[in-house]
KEKE-3310 file (N, C-alpha, C; in steps of 0.2 Angstrom, whole numbers, plus 5000, padded with zeros to 4 digits):
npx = (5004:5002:5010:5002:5001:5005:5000:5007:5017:5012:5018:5028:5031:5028:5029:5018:5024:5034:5025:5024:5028:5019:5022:5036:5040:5034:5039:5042:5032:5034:5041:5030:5041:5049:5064:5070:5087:5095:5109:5113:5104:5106:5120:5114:5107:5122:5127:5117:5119:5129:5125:5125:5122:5128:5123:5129:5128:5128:5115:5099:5101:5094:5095:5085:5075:5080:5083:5070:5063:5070:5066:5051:5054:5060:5060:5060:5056:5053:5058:5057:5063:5062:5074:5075:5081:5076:5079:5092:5090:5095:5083:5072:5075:5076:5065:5057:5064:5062:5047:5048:5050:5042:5032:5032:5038:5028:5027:5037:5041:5035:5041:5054:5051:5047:5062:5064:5059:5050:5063:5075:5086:5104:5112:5109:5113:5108:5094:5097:5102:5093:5082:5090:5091:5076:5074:5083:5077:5066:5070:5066:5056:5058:5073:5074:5074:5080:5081:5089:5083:5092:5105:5112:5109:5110:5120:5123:5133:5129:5120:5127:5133:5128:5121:5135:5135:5127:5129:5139:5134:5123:5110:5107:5094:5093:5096:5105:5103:5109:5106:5112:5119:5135:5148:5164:5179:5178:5164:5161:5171:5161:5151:5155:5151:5144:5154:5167:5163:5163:5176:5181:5177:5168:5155:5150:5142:5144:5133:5134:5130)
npy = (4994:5011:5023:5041:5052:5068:5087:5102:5113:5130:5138:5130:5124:5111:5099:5083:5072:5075:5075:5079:5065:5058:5049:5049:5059:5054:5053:5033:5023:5014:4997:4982:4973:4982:4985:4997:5007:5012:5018:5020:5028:5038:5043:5049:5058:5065:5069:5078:5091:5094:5097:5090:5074:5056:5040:5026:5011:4991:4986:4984:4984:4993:5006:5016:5015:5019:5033:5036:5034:5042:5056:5054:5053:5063:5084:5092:5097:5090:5088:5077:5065:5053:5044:5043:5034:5040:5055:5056:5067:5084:5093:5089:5083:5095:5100:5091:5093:5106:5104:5095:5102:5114:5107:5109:5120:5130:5141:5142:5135:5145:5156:5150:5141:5146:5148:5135:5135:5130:5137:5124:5128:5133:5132:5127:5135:5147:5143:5137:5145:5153:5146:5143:5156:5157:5149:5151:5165:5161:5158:5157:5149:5135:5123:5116:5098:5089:5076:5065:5051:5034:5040:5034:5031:5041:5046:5057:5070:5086:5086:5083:5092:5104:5100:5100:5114:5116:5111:5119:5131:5129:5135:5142:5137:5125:5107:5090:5077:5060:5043:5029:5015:5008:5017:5015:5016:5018:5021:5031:5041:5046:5055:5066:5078:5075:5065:5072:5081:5072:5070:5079:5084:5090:5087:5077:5061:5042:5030:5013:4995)
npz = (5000:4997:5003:5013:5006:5012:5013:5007:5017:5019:5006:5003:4986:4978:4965:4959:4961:4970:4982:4997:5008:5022:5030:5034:5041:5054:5071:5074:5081:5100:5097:5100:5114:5116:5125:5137:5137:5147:5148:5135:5133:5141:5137:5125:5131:5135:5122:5117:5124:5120:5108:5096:5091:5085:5078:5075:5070:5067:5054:5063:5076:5082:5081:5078:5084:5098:5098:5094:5107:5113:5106:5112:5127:5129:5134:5123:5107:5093:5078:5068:5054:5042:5034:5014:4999:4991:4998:4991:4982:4983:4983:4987:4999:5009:5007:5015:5027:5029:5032:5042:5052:5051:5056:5072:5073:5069:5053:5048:5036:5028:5028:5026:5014:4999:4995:4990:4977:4964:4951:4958:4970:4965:4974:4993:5002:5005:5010:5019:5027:5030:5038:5048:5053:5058:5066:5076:5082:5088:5101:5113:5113:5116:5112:5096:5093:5076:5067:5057:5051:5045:5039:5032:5019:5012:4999:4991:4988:4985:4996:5007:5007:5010:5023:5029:5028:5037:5050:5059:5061:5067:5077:5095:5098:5092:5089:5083:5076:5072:5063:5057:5047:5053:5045:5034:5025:5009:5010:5022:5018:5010:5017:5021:5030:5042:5048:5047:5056:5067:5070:5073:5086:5090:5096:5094:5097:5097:5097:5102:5101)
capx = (5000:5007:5012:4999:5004:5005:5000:5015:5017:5011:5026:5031:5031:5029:5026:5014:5027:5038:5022:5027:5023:5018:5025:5043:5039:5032:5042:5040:5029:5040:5035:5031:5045:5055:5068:5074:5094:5099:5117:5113:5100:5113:5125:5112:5106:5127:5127:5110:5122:5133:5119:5125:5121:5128:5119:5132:5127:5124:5107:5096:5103:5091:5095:5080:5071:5085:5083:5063:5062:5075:5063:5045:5054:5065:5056:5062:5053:5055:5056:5059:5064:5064:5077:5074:5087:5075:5082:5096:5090:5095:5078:5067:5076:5075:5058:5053:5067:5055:5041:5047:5052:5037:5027:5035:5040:5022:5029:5046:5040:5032:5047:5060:5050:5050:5069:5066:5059:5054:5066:5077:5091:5108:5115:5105:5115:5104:5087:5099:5104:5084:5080:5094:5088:5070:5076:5086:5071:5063:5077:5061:5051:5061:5078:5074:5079:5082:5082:5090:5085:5094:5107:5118:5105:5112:5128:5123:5136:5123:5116:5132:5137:5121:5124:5142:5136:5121:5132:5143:5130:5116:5107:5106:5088:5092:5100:5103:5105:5107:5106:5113:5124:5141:5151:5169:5181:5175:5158:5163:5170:5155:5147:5160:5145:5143:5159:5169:5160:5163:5180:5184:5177:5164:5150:5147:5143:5142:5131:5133:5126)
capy = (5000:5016:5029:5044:5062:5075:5095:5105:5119:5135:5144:5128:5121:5106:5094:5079:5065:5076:5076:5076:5057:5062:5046:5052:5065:5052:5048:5030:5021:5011:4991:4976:4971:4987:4988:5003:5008:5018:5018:5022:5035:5042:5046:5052:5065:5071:5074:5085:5097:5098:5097:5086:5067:5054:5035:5021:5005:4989:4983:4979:4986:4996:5015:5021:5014:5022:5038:5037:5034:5051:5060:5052:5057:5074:5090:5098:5100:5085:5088:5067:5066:5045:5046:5035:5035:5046:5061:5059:5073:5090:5098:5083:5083:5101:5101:5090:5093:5111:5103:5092:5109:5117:5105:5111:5129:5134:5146:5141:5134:5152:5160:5146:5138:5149:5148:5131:5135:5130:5129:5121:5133:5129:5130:5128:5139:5152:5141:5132:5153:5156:5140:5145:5163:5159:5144:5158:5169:5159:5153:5155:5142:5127:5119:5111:5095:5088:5069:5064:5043:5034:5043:5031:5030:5048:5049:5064:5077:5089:5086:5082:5100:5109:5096:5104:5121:5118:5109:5122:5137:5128:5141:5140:5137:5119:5102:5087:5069:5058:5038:5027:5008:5011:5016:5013:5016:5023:5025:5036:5048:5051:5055:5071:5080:5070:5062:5079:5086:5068:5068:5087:5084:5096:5088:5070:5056:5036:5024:5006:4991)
capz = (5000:4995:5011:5013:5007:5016:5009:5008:5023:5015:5005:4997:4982:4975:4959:4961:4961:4977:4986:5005:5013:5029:5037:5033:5049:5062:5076:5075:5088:5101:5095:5106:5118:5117:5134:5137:5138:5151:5146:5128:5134:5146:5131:5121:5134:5134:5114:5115:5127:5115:5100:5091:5091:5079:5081:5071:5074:5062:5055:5065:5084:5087:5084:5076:5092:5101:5095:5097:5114:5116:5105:5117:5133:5130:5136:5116:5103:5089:5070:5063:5044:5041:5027:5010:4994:4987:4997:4988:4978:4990:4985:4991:5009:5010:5007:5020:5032:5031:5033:5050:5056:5052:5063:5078:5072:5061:5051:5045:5029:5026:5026:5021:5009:4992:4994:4987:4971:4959:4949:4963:4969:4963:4981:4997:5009:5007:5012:5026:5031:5033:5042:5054:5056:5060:5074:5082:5083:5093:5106:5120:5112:5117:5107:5093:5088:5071:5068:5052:5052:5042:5035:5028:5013:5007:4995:4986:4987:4986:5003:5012:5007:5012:5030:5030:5030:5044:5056:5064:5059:5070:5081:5101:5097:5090:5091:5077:5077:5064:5063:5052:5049:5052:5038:5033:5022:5005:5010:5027:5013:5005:5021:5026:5034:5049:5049:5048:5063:5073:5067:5076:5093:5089:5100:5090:5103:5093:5102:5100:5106)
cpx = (5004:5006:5007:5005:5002:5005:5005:5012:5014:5019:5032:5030:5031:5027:5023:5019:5032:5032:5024:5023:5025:5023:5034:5043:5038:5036:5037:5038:5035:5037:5037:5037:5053:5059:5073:5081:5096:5104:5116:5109:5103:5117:5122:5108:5113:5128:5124:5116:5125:5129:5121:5124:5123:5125:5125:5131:5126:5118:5104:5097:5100:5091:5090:5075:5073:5081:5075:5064:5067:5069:5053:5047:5057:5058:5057:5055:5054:5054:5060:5057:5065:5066:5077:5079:5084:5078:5089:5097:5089:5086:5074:5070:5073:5069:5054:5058:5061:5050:5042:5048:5046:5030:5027:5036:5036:5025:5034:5045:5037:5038:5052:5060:5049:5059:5069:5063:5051:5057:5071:5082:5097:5112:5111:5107:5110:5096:5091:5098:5096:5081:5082:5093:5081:5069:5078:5082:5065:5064:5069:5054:5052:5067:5073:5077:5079:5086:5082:5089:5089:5100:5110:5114:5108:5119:5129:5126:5133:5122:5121:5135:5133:5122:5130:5141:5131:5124:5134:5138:5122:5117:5109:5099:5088:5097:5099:5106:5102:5108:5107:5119:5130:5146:5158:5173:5179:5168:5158:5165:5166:5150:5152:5154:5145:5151:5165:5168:5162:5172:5184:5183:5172:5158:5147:5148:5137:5139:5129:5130:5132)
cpy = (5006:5020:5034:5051:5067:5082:5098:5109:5125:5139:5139:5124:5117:5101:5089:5073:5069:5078:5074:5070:5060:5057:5045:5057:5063:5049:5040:5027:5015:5001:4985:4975:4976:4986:4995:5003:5011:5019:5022:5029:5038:5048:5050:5061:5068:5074:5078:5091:5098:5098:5094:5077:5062:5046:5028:5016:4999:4988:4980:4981:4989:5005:5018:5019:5019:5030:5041:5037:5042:5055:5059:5054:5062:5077:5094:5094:5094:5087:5082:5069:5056:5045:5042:5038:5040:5055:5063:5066:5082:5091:5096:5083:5087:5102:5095:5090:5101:5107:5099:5100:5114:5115:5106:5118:5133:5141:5149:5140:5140:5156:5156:5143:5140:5148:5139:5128:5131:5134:5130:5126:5130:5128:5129:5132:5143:5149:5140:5141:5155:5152:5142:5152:5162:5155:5150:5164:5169:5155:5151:5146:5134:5126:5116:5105:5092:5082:5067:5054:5040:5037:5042:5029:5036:5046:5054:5069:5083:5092:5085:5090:5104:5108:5102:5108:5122:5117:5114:5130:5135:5134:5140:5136:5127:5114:5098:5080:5065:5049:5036:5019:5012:5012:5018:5013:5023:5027:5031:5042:5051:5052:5061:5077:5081:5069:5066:5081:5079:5069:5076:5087:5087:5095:5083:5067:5049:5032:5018:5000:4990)
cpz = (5000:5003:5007:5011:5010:5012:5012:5013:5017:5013:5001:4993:4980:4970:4963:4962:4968:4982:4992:5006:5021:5035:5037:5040:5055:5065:5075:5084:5091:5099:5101:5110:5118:5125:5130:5140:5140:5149:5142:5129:5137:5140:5126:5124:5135:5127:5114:5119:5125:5106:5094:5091:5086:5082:5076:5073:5069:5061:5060:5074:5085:5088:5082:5083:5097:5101:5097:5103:5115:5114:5110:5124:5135:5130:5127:5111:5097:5083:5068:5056:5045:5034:5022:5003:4989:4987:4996:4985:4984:4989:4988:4997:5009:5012:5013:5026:5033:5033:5041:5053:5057:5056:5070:5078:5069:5060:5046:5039:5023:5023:5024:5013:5002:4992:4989:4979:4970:4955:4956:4964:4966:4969:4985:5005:5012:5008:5018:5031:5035:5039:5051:5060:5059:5066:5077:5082:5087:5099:5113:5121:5114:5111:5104:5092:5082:5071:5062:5052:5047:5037:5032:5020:5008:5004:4992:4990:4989:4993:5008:5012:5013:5019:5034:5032:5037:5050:5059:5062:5066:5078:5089:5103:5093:5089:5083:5079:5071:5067:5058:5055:5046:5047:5038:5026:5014:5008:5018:5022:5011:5009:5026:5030:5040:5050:5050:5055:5071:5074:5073:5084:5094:5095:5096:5097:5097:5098:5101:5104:5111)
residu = (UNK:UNK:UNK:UNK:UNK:UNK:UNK:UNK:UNK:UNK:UNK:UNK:UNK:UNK:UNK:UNK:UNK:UNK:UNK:UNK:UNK:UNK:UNK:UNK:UNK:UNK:UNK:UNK:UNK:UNK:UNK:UNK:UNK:UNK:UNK:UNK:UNK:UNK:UNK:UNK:UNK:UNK:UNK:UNK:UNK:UNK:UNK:UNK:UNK:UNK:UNK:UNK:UNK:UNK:UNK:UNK:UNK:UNK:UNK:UNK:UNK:UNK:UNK:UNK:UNK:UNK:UNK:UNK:UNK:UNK:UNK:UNK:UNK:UNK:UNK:UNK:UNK:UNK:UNK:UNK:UNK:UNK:UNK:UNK:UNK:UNK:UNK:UNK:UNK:UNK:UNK:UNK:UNK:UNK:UNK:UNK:UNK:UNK:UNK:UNK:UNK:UNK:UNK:UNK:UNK:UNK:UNK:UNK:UNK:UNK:UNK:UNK:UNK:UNK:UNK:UNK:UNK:UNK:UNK:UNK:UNK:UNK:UNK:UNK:UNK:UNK:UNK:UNK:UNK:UNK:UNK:UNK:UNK:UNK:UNK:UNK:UNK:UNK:UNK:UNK:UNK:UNK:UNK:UNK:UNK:UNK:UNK:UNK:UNK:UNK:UNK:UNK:UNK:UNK:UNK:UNK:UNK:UNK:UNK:UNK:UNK:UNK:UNK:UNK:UNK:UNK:UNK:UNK:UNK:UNK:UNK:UNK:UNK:UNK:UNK:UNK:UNK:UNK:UNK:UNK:UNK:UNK:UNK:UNK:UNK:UNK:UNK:UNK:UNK:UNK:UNK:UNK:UNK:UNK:UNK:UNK:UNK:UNK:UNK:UNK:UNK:UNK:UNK:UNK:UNK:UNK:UNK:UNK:UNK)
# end
């Protein structure tokens, strides 16, 4: 059965084939015989203080679980993206990385979303610049966080830039964590985004089984 679309936020655009799928945006429910990981929950609450979270772990461990259960019992604010090969393409994240944002920040999509065209920009600094501006506008509302699932799905260049330029620009107003199987060798290259940022000391925390 095909997944349900979702109507874009006001302000963005969209063709019928990048119709937002809504359940791209829902924190997953926790399933049958979840246990909880104080350890892992632990570590996951010192990454948020430094705002950035990374999740590396094989198939099948447990970090999209992980990761829900942070976003079901933090006091912030969740905007969930569940990543699929199709955001390869920058302008399909973008547009529903706006769109998880706007369900917690109504508004953002307003003023973010023409940046993302049509037609597509040719960079996204300047949609990522606006994002960053309207989070720090509203530092009283609660941290954001921003939960990339699976990110090992992306290779697009593209999107790793666009990542590059978010990471060390993120506001006081918001946090990010991303999830993914752990990746080695070539394909860690093609994931300088994230892996750049864990690599610095910046405020990455990996949590494995």
């Amino acid at each position: 059965m095909a997944e349900p679309s979702a109507a874009a936020p006001p302000g963005v655009a969209v063709s019928e084939q990048d119709a937002l799928l809504a359940t791209k945006l829902h924190v997953p429910r926790p399933q049958p015989g979840f246990v909880p990981r104080p350890r892992l929950a632990g570590r996951l609450d010192e990454g948020l203080a430094r705002q950035l979270i990374l999740v590396c772990a094989p198939a099948g461990s447990g970090k999209t679980a992980l990761l829900a259960d942070l976003a079901r019992r933090g006091q912030r604010p969740v905007a969930w993206l569940s990543l699929d090969a199709g955001d390869n393409d920058p302008a399909r994240l973008w547009r529903h990385v706006v769109a998880a944002l706007d369900r917690v920040r109504p508004g953002i999509a307003e003023q973010a979303g023409p940046l993302l065209g049509p037609p597509a920009p040719p960079s996204f600094e300047g949609l990522v610049t606006a994002l960053i501006n309207e989070l720090d506008a509203q530092p009283g509302d609660g941290e954001v966080l921003l939960v990339l699932d699976d990110y090992h799905l992306i290779d697009s260049q593209p999107v790793h830039a666009s990542l590059t330029f978010l990471l060390p620009q993120r506001p006081a107003a918001g946090a990010c964590a991303a999830a993914g199987r752990r990746a080695a060798g070539r394909a860690a290259r093609r994931r300088p985004a994230l892996h750049r940022r864990r690599g610095s000391g910046a405020a990455a925390r990996s949590a494995r089984r």
